[in-house]
C-alpha positions in Angstrom: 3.1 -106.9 -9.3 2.8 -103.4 -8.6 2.1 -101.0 -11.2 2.7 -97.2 -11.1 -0.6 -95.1 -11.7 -0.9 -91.1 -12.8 -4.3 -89.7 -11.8 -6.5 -88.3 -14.5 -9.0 -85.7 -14.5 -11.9 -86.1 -17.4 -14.4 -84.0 -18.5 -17.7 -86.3 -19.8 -21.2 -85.7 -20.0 -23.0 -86.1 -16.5 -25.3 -88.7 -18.1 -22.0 -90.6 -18.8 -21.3 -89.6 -15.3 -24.2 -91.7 -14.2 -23.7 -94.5 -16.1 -20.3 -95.2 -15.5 -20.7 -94.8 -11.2 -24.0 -97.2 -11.6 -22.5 -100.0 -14.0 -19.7 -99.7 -11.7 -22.3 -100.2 -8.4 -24.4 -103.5 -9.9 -21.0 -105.3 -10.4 -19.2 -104.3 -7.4 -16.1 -102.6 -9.2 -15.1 -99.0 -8.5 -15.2 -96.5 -11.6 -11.2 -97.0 -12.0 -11.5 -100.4 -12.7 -14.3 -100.2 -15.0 -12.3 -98.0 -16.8 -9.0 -99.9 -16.6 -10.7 -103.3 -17.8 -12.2 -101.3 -20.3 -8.4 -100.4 -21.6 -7.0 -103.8 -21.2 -9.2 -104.9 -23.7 -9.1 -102.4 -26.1 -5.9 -102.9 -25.6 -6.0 -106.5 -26.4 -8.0 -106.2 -29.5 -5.2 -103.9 -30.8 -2.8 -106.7 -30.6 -5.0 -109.5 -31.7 -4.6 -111.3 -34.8 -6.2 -114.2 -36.3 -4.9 -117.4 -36.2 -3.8 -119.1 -39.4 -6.2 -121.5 -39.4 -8.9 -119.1 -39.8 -7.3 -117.5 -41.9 -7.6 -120.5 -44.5 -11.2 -121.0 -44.1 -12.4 -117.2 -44.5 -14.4 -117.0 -47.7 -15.3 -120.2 -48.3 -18.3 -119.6 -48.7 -19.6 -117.3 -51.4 -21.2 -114.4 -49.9 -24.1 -114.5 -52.7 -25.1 -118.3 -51.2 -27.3 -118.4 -48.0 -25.7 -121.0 -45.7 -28.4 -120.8 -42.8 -31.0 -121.9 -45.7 -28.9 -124.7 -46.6 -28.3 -125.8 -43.1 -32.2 -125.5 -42.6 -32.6 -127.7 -45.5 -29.8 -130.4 -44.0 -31.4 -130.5 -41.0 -35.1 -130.8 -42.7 -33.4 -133.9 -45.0 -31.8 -135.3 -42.0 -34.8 -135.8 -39.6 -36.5 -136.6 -42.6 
């Protein structure tokens, strides 16, 4: 699949700069594909929705109740 790319000048801050070439280094990607993954996802996060499921079960659970201290208390009941 080949996709047609445009090139694009930006203007960031040189620490930015830095970062971006180094990340890029330590993972073996160049700064374009950091970049592009970076989009993709962003990308994907745009389009994402929940699935009905989840839907169903959000708020449950009051928010006023602490459910890790009643777990802890399960678990402490449980072992015994």
């Amino acid at each position: 699949m080949s996709t047609e790319t445009t090139k694009l000048t930006l203007r960031l801050p040189s620490e930015d700069v830095a970062f971006i070439k180094a990340y890029a280094r330590r993972h073996g990607l160049s700064v374009t594909e950091v970049i592009d993954r970076y989009l993709r996802r962003i990308r994907a996060l745009e389009t994402y929705s929940p699935p009905p499921e989840l839907d169903a079960i959000t708020g449950l659970i009051p928010s006023e109740v602490d459910a890790r201290a009643l777990y802890r208390e399960h678990q402490r009941e449980k072992q015994g």
